[in-house]
C-alpha positions as CSV (number, residue, x, y, z in Angstrom):
1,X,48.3,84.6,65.1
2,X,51.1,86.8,66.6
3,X,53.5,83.9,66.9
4,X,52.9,82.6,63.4
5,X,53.3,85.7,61.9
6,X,56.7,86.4,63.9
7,X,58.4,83.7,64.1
8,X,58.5,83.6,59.9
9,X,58.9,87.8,60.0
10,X,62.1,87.4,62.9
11,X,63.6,84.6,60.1
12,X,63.4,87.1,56.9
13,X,64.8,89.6,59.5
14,X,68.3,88.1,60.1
15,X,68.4,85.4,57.1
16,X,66.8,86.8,53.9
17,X,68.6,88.3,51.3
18,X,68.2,92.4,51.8
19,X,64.8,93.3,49.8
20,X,63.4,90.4,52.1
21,X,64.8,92.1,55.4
22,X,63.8,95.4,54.4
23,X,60.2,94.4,54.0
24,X,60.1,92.6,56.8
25,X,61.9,95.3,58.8
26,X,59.1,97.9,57.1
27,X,56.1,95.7,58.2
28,X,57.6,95.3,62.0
29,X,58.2,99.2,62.6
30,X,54.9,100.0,61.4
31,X,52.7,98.0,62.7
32,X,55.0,98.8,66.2
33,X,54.7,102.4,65.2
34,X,50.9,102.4,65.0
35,X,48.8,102.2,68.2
36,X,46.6,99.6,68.9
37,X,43.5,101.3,68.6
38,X,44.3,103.4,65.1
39,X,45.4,99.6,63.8
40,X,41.4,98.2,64.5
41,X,40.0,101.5,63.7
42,X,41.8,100.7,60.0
43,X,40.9,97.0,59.6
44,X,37.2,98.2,60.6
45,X,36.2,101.0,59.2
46,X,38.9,101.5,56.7
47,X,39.2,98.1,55.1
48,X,35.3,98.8,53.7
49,X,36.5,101.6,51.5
50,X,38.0,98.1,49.5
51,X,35.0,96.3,49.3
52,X,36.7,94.4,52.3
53,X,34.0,94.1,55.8
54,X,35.4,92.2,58.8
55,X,33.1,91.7,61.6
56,X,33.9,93.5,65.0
57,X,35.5,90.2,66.4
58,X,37.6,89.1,63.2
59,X,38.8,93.1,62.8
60,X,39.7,92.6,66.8
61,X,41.8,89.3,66.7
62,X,43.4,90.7,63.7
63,X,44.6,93.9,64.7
64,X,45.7,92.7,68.0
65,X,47.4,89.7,66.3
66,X,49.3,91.8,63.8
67,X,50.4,94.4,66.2
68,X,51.5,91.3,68.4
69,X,53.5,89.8,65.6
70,X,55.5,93.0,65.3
71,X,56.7,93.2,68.5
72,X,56.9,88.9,69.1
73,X,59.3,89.1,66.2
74,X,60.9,91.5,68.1
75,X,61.6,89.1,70.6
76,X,62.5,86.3,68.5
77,X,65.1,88.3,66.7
78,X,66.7,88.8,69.6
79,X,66.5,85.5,70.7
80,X,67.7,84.2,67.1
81,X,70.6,86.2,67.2
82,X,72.0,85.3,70.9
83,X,72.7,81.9,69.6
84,X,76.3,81.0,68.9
85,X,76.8,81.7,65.0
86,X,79.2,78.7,65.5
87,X,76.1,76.2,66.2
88,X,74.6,77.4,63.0
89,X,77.9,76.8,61.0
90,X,78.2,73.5,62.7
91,X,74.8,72.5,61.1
92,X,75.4,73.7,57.5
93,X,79.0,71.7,58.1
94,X,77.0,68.5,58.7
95,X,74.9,69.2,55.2
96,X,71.5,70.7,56.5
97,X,70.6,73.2,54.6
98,X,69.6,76.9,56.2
99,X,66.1,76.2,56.4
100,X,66.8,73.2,58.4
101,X,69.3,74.6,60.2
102,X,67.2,76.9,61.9
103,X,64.1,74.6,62.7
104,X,65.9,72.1,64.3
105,X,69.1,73.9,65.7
106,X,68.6,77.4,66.4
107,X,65.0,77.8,66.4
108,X,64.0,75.0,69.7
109,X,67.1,76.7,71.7
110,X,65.9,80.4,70.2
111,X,61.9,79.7,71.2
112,X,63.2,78.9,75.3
113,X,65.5,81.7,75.5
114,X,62.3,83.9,74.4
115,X,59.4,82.8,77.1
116,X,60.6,85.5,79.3
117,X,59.9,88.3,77.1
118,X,57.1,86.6,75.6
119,X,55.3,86.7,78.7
120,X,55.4,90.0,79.0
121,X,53.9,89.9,75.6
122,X,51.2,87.9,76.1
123,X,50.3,90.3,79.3
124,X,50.4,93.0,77.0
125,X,47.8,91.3,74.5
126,X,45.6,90.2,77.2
127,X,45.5,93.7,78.8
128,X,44.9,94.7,74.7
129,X,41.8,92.9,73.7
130,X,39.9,95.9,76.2
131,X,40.7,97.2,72.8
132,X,37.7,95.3,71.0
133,X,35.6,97.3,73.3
134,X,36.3,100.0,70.4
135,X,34.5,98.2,67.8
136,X,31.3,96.7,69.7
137,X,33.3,93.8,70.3
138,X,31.5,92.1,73.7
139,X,34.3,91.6,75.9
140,X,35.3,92.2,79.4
141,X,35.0,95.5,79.9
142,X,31.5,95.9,77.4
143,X,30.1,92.9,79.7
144,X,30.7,95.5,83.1
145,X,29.4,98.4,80.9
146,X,26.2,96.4,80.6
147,X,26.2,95.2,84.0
148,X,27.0,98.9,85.1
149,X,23.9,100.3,83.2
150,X,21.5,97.3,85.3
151,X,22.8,97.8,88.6
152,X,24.5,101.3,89.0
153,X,27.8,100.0,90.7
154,X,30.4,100.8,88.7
155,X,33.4,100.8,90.9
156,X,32.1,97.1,92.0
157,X,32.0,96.0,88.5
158,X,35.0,97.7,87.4
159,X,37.1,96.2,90.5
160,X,35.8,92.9,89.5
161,X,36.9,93.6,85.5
162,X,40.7,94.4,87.2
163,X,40.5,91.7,89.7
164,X,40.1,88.8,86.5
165,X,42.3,90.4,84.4
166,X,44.7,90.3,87.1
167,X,44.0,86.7,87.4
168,X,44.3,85.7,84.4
169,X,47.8,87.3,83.8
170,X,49.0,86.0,87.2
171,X,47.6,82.7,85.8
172,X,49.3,82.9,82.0
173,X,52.6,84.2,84.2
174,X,53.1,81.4,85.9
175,X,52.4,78.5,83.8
176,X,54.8,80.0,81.3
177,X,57.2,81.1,84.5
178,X,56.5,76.7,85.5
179,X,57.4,76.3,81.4
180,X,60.6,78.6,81.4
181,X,61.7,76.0,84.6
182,X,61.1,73.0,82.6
183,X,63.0,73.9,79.8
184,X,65.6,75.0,81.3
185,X,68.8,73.5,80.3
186,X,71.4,73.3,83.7
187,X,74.4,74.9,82.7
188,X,73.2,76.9,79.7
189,X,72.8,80.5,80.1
190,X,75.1,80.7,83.1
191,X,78.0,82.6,81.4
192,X,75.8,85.1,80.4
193,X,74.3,85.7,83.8
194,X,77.7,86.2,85.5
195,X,78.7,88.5,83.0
């Protein structure tokens, strides 16, 4: 959900005309500006004051996707605009249009120049969903509170809840480090690295 909101919120950011940009400027610094836990707290127990009810899960996945999109189009921004100009003027020249443009110019060179920082996002959101634990939401850290409550070891069970979250981002790290290689144009990128 993050990267399908941010990839369209990044575009209105550095190509829409300026009511466009604004909004989309106004919905990334608020939803950055807004921690994690205030964002469910709103989807779950606010959104009822609208006739709106989300269950624990769906309020979860949202509000970590939103936030998640705020700061992802973050990254794509910045990835977006560290492509020449000149290869997007090259692509109107040949008669694309802007939309164009983008997805099959700027956007595939854009979306490899951002794994690096989206890695560290997606540590960030995996780390987040403890979160859901907020809402009732049976997740990691609920499942050792349970298993706590039967067997009265919680520094066992907590070590164990750190030990697979630490696997699991070492495990998201490096297939997306094993990605990033793939990609990898040689050649590309090496002028900015010597600056």
């Amino acid at each position: 959900m993050g990267l399908a909101v941010a990839i369209p919120i990044s575009f209105l950011q550095i190509f829409a005309p300026q009511p466009f940009r604004l909004l989309a400027s106004a919905y990334e610094r608020v939803l950055r500006s807004i921690p994690l836990l205030v964002t469910l707290f709103l989807l779950f127990y606010g959104l009822p004051a609208f006739g709106i009810r989300l269950a624990p899960f769906t309020a979860a996945a949202i509000g970590v996707g939103l936030r998640s999109s705020a700061y992802q189009s973050q990254i794509f921004r910045g990835a977006i605009l560290s492509i020449s100009e000149n290869q997007f003027r090259a692509a109107l020249s040949m008669g694309m249009n802007r939309i164009r443009a983008f997805r099959h110019i700027i956007m595939p060179q854009a979306l490899r120049l951002a794994i690096p920082p989206w890695t560290n996002e997606l540590t960030i959101v995996l780390k987040d969903t403890s979160m859901a634990f907020a809402l009732g939401v049976v997740e990691l850290v609920r499942q050792g509170r349970y298993i706590i409550v039967a067997t009265r070891e919680p520094l066992l069970i907590y070590l164990t809840i750190a030990a697979i979250y630490l696997i699991l981002t070492l495990l998201s790290n490096n297939t997306l480090g094993r990605l990033e290689k793939r990609l990898r144009i040689p050649g590309i990128g090496v002028e900015e690295r010597a600056r």
